[in-house]
C-alpha positions in Angstrom: -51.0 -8.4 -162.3 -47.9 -7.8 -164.8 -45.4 -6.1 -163.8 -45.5 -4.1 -166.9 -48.8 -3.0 -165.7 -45.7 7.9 -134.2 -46.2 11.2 -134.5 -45.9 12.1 -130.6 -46.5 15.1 -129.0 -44.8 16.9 -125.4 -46.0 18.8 -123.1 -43.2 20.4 -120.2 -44.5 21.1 -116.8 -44.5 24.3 -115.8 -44.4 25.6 -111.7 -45.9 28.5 -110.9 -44.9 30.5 -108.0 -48.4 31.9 -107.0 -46.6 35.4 -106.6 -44.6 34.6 -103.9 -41.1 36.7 -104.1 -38.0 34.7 -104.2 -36.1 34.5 -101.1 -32.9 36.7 -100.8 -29.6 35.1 -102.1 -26.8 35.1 -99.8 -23.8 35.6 -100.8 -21.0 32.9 -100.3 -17.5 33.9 -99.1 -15.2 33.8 -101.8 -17.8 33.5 -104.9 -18.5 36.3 -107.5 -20.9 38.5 -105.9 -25.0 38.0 -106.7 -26.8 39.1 -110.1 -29.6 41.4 -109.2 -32.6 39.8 -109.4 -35.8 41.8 -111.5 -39.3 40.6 -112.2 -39.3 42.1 -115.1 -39.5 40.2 -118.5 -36.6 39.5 -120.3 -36.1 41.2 -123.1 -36.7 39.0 -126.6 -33.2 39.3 -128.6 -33.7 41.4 -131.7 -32.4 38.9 -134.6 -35.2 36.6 -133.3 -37.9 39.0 -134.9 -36.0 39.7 -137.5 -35.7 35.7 -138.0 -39.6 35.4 -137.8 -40.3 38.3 -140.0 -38.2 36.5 -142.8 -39.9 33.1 -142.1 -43.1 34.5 -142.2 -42.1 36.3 -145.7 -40.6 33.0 -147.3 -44.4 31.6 -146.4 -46.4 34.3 -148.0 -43.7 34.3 -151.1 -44.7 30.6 -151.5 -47.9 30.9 -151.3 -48.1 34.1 -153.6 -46.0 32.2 -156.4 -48.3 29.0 -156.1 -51.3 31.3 -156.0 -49.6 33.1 -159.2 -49.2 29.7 -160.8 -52.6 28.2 -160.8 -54.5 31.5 -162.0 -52.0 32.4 -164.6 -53.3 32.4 -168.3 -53.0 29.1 -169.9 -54.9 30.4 -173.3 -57.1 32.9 -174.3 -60.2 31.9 -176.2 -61.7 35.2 -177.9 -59.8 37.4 -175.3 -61.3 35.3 -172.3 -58.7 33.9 -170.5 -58.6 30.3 -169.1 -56.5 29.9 -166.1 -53.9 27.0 -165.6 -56.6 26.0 -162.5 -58.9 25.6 -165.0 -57.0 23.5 -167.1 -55.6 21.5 -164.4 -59.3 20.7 -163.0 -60.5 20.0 -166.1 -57.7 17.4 -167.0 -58.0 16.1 -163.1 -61.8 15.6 -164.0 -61.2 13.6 -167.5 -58.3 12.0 -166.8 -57.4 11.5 -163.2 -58.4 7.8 -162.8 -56.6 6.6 -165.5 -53.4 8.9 -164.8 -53.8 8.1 -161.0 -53.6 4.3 -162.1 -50.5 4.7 -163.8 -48.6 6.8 -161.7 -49.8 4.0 -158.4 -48.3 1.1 -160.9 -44.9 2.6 -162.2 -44.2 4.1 -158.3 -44.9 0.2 -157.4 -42.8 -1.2 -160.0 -40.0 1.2 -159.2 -40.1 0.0 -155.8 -40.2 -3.6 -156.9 -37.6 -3.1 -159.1 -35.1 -1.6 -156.3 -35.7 -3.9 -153.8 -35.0 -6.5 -156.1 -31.8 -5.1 -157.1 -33.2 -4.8 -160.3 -33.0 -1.2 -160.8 -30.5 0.3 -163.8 -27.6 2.5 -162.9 -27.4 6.1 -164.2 -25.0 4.8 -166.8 -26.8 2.3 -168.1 -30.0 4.7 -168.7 -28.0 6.9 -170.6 -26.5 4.1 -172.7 -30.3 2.8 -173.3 -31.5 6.3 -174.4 -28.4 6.6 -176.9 -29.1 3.4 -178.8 -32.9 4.8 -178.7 -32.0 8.3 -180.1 -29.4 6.1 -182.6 -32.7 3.5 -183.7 -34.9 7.2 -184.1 -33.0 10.1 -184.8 -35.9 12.3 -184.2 -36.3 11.0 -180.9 -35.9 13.6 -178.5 -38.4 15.5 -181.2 -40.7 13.3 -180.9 -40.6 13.9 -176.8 -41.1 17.7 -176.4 -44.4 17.2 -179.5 -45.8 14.8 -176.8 -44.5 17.2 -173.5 -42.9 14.6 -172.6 -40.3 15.1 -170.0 -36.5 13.6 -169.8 -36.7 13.0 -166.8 -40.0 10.7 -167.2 -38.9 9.4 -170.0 -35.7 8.1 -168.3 -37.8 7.0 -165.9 -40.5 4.6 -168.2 -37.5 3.5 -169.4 -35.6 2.7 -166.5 -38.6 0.3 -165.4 -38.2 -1.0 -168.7 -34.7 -2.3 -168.6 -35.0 -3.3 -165.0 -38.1 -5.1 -165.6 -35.9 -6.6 -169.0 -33.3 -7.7 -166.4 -35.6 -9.8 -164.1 -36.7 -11.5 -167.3 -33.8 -12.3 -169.2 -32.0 -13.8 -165.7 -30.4 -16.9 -166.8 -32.1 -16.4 -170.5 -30.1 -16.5 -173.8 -30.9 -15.5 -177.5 -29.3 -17.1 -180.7 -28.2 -14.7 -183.5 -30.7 -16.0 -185.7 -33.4 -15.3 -182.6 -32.0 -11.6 -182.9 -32.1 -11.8 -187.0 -35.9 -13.0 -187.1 -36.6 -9.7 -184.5 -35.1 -7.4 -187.0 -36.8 -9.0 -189.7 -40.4 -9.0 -188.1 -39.5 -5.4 -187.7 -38.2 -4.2 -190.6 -40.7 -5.9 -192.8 -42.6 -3.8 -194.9 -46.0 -5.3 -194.4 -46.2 -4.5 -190.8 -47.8 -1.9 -190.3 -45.9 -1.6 -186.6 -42.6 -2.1 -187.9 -40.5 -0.1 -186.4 -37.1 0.0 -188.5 -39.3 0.7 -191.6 -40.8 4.0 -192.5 -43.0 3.9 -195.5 -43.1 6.5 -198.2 -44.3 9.4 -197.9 -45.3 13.3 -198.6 -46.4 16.1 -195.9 -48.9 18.5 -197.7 -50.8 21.4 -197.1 -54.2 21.5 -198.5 -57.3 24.3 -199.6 -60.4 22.1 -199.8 -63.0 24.0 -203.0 -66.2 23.0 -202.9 -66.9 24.8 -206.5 -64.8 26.4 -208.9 -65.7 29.6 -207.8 -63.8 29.1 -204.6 -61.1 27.8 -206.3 -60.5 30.8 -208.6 -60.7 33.2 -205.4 -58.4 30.8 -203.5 -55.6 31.0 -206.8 -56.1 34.6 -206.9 -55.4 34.9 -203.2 -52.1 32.6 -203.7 -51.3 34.3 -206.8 -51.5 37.9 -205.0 -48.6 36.3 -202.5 -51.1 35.7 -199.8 -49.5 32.8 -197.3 -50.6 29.5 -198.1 -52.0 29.2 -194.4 -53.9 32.3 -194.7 -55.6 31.6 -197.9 -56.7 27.9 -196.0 -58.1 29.1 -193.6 -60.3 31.7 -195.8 -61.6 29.3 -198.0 -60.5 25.6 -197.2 -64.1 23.9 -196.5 -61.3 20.8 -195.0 -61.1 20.8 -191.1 -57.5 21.3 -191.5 -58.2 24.6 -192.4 -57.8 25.8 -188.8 -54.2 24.1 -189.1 -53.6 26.5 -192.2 -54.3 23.6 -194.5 -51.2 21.1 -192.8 -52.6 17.9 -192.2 -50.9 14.1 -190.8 -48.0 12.6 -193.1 -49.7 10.8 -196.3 -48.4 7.7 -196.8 -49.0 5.3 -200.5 -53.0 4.0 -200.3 -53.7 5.7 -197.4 -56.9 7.7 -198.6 -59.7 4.9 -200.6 -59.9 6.0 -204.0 -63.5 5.6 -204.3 -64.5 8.0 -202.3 -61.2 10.1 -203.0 -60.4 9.2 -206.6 -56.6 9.7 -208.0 -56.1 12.1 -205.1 -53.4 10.1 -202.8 -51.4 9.0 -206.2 -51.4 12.8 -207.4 -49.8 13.9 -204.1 -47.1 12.1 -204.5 -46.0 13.4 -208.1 -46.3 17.1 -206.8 -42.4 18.3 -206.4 -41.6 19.5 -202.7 -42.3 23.4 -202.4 -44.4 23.8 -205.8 -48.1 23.8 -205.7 -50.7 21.6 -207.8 -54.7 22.1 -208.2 -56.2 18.4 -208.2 -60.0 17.5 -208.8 -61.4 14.6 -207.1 -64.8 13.3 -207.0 -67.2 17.1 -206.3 -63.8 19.1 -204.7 -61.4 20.7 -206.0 -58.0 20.6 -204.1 -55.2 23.2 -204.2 -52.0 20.9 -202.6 -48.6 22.6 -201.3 -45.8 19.2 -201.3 -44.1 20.2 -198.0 -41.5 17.2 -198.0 -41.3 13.6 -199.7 -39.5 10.9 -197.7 -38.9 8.3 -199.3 -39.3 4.5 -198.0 -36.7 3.6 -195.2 -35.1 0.2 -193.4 -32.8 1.0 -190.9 -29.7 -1.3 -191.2 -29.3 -4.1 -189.0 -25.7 -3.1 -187.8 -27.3 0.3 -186.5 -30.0 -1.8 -184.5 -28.5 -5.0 -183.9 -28.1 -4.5 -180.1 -31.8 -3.3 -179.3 -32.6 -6.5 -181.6 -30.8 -8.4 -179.3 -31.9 -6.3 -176.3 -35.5 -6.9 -177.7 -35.4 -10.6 -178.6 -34.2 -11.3 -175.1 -36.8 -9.6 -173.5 -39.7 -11.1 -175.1 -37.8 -15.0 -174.5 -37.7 -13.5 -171.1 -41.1 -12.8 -170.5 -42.0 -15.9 -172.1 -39.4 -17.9 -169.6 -39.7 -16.0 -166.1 -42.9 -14.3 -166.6 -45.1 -16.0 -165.0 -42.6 -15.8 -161.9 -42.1 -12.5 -162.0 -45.5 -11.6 -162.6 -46.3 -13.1 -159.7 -43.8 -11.9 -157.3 -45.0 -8.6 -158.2 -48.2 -9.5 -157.5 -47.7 -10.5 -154.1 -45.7 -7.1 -153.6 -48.4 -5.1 -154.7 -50.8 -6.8 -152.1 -49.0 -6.3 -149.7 -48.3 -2.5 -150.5 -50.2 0.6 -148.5 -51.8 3.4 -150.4 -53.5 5.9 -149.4 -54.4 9.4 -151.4 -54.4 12.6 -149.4 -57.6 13.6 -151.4 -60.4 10.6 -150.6 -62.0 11.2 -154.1 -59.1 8.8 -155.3 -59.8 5.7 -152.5 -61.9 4.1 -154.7 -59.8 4.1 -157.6 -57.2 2.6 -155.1 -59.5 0.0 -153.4 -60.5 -1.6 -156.7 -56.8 -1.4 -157.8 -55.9 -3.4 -154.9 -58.8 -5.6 -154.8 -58.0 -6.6 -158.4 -54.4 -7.0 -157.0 -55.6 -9.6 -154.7 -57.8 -11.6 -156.8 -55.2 -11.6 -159.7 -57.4 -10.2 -162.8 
């Protein structure tokens, strides 16, 4: 397995007197005279009450706020709402397995990590996450479109560099090492590059089927309609429930048999103006959003993740195996448990995968 994969109780004894009165107290020369004795009850201090009554309000409180929380809208579909217990029920049911799996792995490798003394300071997170948001300005964008959390994020990365660090023990990079990293990933022709961005155009689109459409969609436009509106009127294109907005285009992304001329004519449409374009039995009405040109970040603004990144993957190559299999024998030797037994299962076969070493 990679590593990137006495409770007690008391009881007091009590005597009980079997009604018998308590003797008379005598009082001793000299000493403070007797307290009267009473059978009756002590009286409970008021402020204890008041203690439980705001206790028992604090509980409720909770409880109302969690109860709040899970029935709360989460969408309406049609004026029918769906709950955020529906949601989250749903998402346990598709996706709990998998998401169970990964939270069990990074919780172990987190462990691993610190009881290694592998584990990155707070510093050195925050200097890892400004070199990332220098590599991709449009980082922290790119986070909140995928609700992604800082605070996960820092934490994925986090096993990252102190998984990088057990690696790279004792390992060195040449600069040319580092050089042949940037070039792998600034080349044009990999299509996973990822200091090159090819060109490219976001568009909005009205699918036609017939030139009857077409003429009602231009009217529509020409009237000052919104773009979105008129799409999702008349657009016979899926994107139409997007208001006609669909992915980035880049150069020979659409096949130009089935979509003749269309992807070339995108890209001569000026940003903001509009263009009507017929290919093969549709007739398109295109809005250029933006046209970004083709982009290499500069080595002297990546060099240090190159060197970060060339280390690492010497690294894994050099103490891997190792590592891998220190984890491993952590792993086996961890407990897990899940309070809701619908999960064991998942867990068993996780560890008995552990233990076999598949």
């Amino acid at each position: 397995m990679s590593v990137e994969e006495n409770v007690g109780t008391s009881q007091e004894l009590v005597e009980q007197q079997g009604g018998r009165r308590s003797p008379k107290r005598t009082a001793v020369p000299g000493s403070a005279p007797p307290t009267m004795y009473s059978d009756k009850k002590k009286k409970l201090p008021g402020w204890l009450f008041v203690g439980l009554g705001i206790f028992v309000g604090i509980i409720i409180g909770v409880l109302g706020m969690w109860h709040h929380e899970r029935t709360k809208p989460f969408m309406f579909i049609n004026n029918q709402v769906v709950s955020q217990d529906e949601f989250v029920n749903q998402l346990q049911a598709q996706s709990g397995n998998p998401t169970s799996l990964l939270l069990i792995t990074n919780t172990l490798k987190e462990q691993f990590l610190k009881k290694e003394n592998f584990w990155p300071t707070k510093d050195a997170i925050d200097t890892q996450i400004a070199k990332l948001e220098k590599a991709n300005p449009k980082l922290l964008t790119a986070l909140v479109d995928q609700h992604v959390t800082m605070d996960d994020f820092r934490r994925d990365q986090a096993i990252k560099m102190g998984t990088n660090n057990m690696y790279t023990t004792g390992v060195t990079v040449t600069p040319q090492e580092v050089q042949n990293y940037y070039s792998q990933e600034s080349n044009p022709q990999n299509p996973n590059a990822q200091f090159f961005t090819p060109e490219n155009v976001a568009v909005q689109i009205i699918a036609c089927p017939d030139k009857k459409t077409l003429s009602e969609a231009q009217s529509a436009l020409t009237k000052g309609v919104d773009f979105a509106t008129v799409a999702q009127q008349f657009s016979k294109d899926v994107s139409r429930s997007n208001g006609g907005v669909i992915p980035k285009v880049v150069r020979g992304q659409f096949n130009n048999k089935i979509f003749p001329g269309l992807n070339a004519a995108m890209f001569k449409i000026p940003v903001g103006a509009t263009s009507v374009i017929k290919s093969g039995p549709v007739w398109w009405i295109i809005k250029c959003l933006k046209h970004q040109p083709e982009t290499i970040i500069p080595f002297s603004q990546v060099s240090s993740l190159c060197q970060q990144e060339a280390l690492s993957i010497k690294g894994q190559r050099v103490n891997g195996p190792k590592v891998n299999n220190e984890f491993k024998q952590f792993v086996v030797a961890s407990h897990i448990t899940a309070v809701e037994g619908s999960y064991n299962p998942i867990i068993q076969h996780f560890m008995s995968t552990a233990q076999s070493g598949s």
